[in-house]
C-alpha positions as CSV (number, residue, x, y, z in Angstrom):
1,X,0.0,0.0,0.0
2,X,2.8,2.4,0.7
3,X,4.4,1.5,-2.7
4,X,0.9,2.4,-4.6
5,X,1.4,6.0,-2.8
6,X,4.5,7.1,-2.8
7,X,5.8,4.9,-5.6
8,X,9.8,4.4,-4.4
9,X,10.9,1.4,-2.3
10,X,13.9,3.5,-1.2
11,X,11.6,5.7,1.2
12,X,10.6,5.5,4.6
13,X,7.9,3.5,5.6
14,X,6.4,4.7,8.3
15,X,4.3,8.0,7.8
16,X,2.9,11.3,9.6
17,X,0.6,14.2,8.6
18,X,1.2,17.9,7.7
19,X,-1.4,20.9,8.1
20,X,-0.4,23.4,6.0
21,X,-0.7,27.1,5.6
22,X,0.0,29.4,3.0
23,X,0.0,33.1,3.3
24,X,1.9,36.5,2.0
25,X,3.4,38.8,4.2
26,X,1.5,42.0,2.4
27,X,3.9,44.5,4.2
28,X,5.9,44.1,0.8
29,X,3.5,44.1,-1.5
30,X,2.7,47.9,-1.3
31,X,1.5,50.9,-4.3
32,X,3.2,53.9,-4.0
33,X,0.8,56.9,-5.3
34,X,1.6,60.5,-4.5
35,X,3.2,59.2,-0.9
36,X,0.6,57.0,0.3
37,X,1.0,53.9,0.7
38,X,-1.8,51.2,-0.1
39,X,-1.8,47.4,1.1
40,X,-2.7,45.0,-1.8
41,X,-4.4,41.8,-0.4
42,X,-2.3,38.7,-2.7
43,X,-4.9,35.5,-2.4
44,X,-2.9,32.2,-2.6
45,X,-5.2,30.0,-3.3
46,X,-3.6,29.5,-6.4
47,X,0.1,29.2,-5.4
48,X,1.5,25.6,-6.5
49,X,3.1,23.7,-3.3
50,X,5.7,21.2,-3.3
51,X,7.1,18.9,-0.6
52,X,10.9,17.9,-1.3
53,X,12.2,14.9,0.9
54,X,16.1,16.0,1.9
55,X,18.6,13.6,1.1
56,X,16.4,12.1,-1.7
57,X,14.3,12.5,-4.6
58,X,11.0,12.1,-3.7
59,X,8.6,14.9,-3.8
60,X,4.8,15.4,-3.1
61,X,3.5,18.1,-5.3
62,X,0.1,20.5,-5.5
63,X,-0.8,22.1,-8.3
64,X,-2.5,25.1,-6.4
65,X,-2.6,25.6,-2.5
66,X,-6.7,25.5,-2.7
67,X,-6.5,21.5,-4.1
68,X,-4.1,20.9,-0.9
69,X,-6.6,22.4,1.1
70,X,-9.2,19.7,-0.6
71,X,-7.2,17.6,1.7
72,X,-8.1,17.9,5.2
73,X,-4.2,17.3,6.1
74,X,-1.5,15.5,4.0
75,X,0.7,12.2,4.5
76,X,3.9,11.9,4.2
77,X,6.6,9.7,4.6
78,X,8.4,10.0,7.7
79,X,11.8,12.6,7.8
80,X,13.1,15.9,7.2
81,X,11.6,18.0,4.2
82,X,11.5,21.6,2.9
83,X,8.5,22.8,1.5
84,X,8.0,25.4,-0.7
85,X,5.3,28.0,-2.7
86,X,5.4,30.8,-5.1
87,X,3.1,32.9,-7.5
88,X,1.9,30.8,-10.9
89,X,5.3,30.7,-13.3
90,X,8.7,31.4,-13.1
91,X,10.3,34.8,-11.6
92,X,11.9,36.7,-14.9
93,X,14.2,39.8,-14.7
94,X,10.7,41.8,-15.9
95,X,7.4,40.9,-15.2
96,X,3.9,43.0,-14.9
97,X,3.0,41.9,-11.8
98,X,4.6,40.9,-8.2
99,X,5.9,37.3,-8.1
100,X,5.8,36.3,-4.4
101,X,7.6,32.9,-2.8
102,X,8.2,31.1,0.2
103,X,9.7,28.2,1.7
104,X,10.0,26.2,5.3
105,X,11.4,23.4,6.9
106,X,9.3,21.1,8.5
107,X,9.8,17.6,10.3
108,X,7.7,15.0,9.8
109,X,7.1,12.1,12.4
110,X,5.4,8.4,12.9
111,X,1.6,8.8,13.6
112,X,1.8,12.7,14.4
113,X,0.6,15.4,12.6
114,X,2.2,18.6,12.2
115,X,1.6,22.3,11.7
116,X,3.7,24.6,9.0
117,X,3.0,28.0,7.6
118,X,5.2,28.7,4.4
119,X,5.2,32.3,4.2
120,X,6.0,34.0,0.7
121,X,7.2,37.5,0.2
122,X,7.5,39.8,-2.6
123,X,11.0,38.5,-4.8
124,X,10.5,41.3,-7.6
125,X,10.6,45.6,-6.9
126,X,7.6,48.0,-8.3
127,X,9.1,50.5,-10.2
128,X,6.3,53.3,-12.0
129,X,7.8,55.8,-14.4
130,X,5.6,59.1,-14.1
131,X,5.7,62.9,-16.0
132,X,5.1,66.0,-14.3
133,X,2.0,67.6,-16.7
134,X,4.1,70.0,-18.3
135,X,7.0,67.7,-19.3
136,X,5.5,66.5,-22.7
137,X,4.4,70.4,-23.0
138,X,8.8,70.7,-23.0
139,X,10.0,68.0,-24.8
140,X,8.9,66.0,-28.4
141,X,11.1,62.7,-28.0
142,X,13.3,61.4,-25.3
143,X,14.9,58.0,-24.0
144,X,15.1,57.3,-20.7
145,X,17.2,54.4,-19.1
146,X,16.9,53.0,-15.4
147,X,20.1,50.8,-14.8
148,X,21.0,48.5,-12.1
149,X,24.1,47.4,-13.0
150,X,23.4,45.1,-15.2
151,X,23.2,44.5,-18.8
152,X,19.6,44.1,-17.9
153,X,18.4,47.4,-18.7
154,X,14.6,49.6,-18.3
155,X,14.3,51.8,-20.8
156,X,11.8,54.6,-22.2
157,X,11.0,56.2,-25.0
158,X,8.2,58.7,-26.1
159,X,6.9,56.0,-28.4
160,X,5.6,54.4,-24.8
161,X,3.3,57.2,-24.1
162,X,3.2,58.3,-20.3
163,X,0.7,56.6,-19.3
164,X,2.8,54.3,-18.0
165,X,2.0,50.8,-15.9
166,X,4.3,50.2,-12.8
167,X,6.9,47.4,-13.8
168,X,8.3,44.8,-11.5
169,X,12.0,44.4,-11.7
170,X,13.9,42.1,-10.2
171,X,17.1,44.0,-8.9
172,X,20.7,42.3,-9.5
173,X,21.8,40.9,-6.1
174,X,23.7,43.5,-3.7
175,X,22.8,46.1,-6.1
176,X,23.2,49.5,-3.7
177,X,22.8,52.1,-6.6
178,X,20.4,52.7,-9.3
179,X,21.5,55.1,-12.3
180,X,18.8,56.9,-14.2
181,X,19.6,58.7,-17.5
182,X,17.7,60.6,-19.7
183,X,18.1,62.6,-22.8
184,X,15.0,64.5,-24.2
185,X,15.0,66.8,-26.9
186,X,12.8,69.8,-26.6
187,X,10.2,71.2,-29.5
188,X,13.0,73.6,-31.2
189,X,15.5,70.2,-31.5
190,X,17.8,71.3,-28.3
191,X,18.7,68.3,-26.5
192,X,18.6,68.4,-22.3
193,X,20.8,65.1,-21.0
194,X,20.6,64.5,-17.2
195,X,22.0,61.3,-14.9
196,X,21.4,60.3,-11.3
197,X,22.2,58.1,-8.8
198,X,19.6,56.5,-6.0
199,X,20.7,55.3,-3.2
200,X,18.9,54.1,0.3
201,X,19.4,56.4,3.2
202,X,21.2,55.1,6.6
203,X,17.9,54.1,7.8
204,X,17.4,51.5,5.6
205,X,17.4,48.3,6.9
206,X,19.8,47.1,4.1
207,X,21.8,49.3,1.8
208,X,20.9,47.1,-1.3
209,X,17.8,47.3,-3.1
210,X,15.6,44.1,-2.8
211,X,12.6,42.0,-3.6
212,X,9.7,44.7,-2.1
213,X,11.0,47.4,-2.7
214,X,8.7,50.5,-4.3
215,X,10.1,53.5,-6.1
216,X,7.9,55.9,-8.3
217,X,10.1,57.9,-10.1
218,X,8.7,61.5,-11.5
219,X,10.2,63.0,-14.8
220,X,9.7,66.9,-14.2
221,X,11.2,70.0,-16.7
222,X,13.6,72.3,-15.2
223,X,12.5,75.9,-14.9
224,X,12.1,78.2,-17.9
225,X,15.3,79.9,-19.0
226,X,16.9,81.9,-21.8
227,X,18.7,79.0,-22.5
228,X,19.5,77.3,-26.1
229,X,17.4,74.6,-24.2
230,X,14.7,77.1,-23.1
231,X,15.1,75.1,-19.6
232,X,17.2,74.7,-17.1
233,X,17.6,70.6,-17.1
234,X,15.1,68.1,-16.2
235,X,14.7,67.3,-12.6
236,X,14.1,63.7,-11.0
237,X,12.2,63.5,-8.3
238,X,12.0,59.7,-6.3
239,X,9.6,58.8,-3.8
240,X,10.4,55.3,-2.4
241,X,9.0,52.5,-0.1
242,X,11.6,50.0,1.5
243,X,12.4,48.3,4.7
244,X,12.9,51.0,7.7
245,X,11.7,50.8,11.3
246,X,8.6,52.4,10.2
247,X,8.3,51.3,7.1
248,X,7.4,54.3,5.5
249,X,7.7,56.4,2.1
250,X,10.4,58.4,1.9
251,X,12.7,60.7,-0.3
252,X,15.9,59.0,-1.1
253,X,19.3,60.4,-1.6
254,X,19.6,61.5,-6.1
255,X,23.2,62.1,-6.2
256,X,23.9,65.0,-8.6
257,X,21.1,67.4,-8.1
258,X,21.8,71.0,-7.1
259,X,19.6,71.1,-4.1
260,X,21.0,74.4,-2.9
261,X,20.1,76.4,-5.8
262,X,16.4,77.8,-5.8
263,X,14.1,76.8,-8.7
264,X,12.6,80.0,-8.7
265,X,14.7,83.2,-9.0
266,X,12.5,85.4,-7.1
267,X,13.1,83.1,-4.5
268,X,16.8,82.8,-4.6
269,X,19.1,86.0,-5.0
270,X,23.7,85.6,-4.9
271,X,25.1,82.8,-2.6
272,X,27.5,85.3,-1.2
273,X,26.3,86.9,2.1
274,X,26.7,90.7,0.9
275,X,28.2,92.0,3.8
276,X,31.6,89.2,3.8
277,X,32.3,91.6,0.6
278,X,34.4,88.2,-1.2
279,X,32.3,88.5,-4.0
280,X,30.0,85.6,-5.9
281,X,30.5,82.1,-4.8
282,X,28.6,80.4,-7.1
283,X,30.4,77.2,-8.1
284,X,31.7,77.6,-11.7
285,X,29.6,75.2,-14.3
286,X,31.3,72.8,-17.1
287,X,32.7,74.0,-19.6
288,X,33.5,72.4,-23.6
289,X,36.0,73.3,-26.4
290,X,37.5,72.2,-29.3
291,X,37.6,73.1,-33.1
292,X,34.7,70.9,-34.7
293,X,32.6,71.7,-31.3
294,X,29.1,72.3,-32.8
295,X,30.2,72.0,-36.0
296,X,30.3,69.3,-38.9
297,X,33.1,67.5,-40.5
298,X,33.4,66.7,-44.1
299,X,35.5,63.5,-44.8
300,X,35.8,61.9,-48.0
301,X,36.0,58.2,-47.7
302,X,38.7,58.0,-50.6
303,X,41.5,59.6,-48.2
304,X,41.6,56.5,-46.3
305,X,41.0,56.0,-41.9
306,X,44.3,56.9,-41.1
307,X,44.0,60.7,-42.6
308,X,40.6,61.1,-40.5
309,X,40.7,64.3,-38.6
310,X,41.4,64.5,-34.9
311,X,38.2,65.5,-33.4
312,X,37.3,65.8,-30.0
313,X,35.7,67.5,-27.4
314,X,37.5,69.0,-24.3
315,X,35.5,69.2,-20.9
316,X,36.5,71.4,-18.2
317,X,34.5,70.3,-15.0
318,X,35.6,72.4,-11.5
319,X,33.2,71.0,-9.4
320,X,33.9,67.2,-10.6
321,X,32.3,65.0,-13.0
322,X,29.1,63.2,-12.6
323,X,28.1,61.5,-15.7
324,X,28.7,62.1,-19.4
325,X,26.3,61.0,-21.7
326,X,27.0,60.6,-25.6
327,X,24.8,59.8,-27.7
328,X,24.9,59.2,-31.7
329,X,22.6,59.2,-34.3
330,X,22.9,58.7,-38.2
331,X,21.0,57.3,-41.3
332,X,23.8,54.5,-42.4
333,X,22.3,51.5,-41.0
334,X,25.5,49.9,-41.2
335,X,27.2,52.2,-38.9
336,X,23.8,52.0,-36.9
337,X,24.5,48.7,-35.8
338,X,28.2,49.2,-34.5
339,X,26.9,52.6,-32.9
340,X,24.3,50.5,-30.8
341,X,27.0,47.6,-29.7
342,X,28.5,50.7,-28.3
343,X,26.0,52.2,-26.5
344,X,25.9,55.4,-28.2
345,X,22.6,54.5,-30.0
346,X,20.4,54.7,-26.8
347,X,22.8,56.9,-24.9
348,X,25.2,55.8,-22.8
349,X,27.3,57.6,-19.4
350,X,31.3,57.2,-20.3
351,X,32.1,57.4,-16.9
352,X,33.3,53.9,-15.1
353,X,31.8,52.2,-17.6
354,X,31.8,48.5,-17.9
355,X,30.5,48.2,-21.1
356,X,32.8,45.5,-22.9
357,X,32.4,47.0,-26.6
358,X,32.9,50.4,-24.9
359,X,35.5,49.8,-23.1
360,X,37.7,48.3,-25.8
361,X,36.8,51.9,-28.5
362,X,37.9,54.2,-25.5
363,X,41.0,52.0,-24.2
364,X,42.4,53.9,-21.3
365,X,40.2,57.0,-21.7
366,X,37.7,55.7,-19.4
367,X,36.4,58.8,-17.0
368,X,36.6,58.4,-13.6
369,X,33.6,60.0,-11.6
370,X,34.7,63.2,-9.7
371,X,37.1,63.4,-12.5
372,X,37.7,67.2,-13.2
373,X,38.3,67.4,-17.0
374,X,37.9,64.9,-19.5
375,X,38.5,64.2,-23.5
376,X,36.2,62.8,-25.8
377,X,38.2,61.8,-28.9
378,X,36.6,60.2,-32.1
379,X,39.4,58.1,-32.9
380,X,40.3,54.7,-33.2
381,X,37.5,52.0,-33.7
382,X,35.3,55.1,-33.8
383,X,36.9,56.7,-36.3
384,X,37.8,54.0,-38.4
385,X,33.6,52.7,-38.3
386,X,33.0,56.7,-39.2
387,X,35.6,57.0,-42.1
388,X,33.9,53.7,-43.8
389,X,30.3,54.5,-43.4
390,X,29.1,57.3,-45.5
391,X,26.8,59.4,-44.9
392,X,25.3,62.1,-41.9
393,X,26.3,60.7,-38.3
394,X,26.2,63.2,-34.9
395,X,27.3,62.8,-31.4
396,X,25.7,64.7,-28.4
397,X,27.5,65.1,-25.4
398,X,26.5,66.3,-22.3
399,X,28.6,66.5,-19.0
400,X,27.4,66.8,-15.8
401,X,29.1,67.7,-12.7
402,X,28.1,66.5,-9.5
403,X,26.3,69.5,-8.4
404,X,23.7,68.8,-11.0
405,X,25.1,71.3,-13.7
406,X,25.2,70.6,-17.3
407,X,27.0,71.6,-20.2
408,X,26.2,70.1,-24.2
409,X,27.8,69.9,-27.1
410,X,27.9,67.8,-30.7
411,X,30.5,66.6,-33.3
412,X,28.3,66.3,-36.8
413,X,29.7,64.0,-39.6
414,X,29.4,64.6,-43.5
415,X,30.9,61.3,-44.6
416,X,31.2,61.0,-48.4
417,X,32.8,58.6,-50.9
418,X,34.0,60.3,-54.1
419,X,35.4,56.9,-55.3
420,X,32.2,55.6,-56.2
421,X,31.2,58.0,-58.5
């Protein structure tokens, strides 16, 4: 009779019971809206269970929770087992909707039976993209990346509308910073190109970000400004849920804003107390230079790579770099493709990168962040992929130093071949 049930001659023969309960800690599954903070009732009824023997292969399985509970309590062969549960499917990097999982050891003796809760928690983190109401009033287009340090990437584009539906990410393991870049391009074609880091504050029970953990991140323009931009950057505003000893929203630390300068200039006036007489303090902003700076190279494929120009831009950055963000564009799909493997085609921050491809084209001209000038040279694989690809390429490059300050540039291509004519 034993063999009919459990089907192994290798297994115990003497048997107990297990009542079993399955539940989801809901503290973790949480909707961050405007700072409030809204319990989600998960049902696990639905939640397959399985029963894994240690030390051997048998198993008991359910296909939902609800057909255990069918059973008014379950038998088992005698011995040591672990038993686990988890939302329907298997956890992916992204999913659209919390995946939840659990397991417990339990001990199962001769003629007793024995109680076990399996509790399953949130594995995945909510994370909602949002726009301020004026932001699509500002910009046309933009891409907008949310990195974890992975190869694993979010990313947003104008093509996704902004009515966006909250995502759940599963962050890389002892991940303890989250990068967000963004490059928009405004209605007259200026391009605004901002970066930030999120990290947990000290009251966080862990300094990593993990499986429950909320952030609504808010896209909002800069104010108005005689700019070429016509505003003054794009700020990022974060409102996050995690693990603290109240377990509360909170604002956490964007590394790179200028929190000390006031939005509104009424509201402001000079950072130098008039009557110390040392005149303005104001921390000076990054500058670029060079001689094709905003302008466009003509290059004629026939004079061969190694008589390609030495272009580059030049970045003076007092108050230390924070990110620097090139992107490229052109209409040779050829080039295209080697542009992507770099990361130029989305955008992508030079500094400490660790982007193979990337890392090969710059060699030893990686930036360091806090750095305080860097070059950008178009040279070797770069300019050797340029020099063989005809037709319109340009690179935008914006700097950012680490009080939030930006300065752009871009290095246009006319690539022609007067051999094929």
């Amino acid at each position: 009779m034993k063999n009919e049930i459990f089907g192994n001659d290798n297994i115990p023969s003497e048997t107990g019971w297990v009542e079993l309960g399955v539940k989801v800690n809901n503290k973790t599954n949480v909707v961050v809206t405007r700072g409030t903070i809204q319990g989600e009732e998960v049902d696990p009824a639905d939640f397959p269970v399985v029963f894994a023997l240690n030390n051997s292969d048998y198993t008991k399985e359910f296909d939902t929770y609800e057909n255990l509970l069918e059973e008014e309590k379950v038998e088992l062969p005698v011995g040591n087992y672990t038993v686990s549960s988890h939302t329907p499917g298997t956890l992916t990097k992204r999913m659209d909707h919390p995946y939840y999982s659990g397991e417990e050891n339990l001990t199962v003796s001769k003629d007793i039976t024995s109680d076990a809760t399996v509790t399953c928690t949130m594995q995945n983190s909510r994370i909602l993209l949002t726009y301020d109401n004026t932001f699509t009033s500002k910009f046309k287009t933009w891409t907008i990346t949310i990195d974890d340090g992975t190869n694993n990437i979010l990313k947003y584009t104008e093509t996704d509308g902004t009515n966006l539906q909250a995502v759940y990410w599963l962050f890389e393991k002892d991940c303890t910073a989250i990068k967000i870049n963004i490059s928009a391009t405004t209605a007259s074609g200026a391009t605004v190109t901002e970066s930030r880091i999120i990290t947990k504050p000290d009251d966080a029970t862990t300094d990593s970000w993990v499986g429950g953990d909320a952030l609504t991140i808010t896209m909002v323009p800069g104010p108005d400004e005689e700019t070429p931009t016509g505003v003054s950057g794009i700020i990022i505003n974060v409102n996050a849920f995690f693990e603290t000893e109240k377990n509360e929203t909170v604002d956490v630390p964007v590394e790179g804003e200028d929190t000390e300068t006031p939005t509104d200039p009424d509201e402001g006036g000079d950072t130098t107390d008039p009557d110390e007489g040392e005149g303005d303090n104001t921390p000076a902003a990054p500058t670029l230079s060079g001689e094709y700076l905003n302008k466009t190279v003509d290059f004629d494929v026939a004079e061969g790579a190694k008589n390609f120009p030495n272009v580059k831009i030049v970045m003076d950055v007092p108050e230390g770099i924070q990110s620097i963000i090139v992107k490229a564009v052109t209409d040779n799909t050829s080039l295209s493709s080697i542009l992507n493997a770099l990361g130029f085609g989305s955008g992508v921050d030079l500094v400490e990168t660790e982007l193979d491809a990337l890392v090969f084209a710059l060699g030893d001209n990686i930036p360091k962040r806090g750095d305080s000038n860097y070059t950008f040279s178009v040279n070797g694989v770069i300019s050797q992929a340029l020099a063989a690809n005809t037709g319109s390429h340009t690179f935008s490059v914006t700097v950012t130093d680490q009080n939030g300050t930006s300065a752009s540039g871009t290095l246009s291509f006319n690539i022609t071949d007067s051999s094929a004519n």
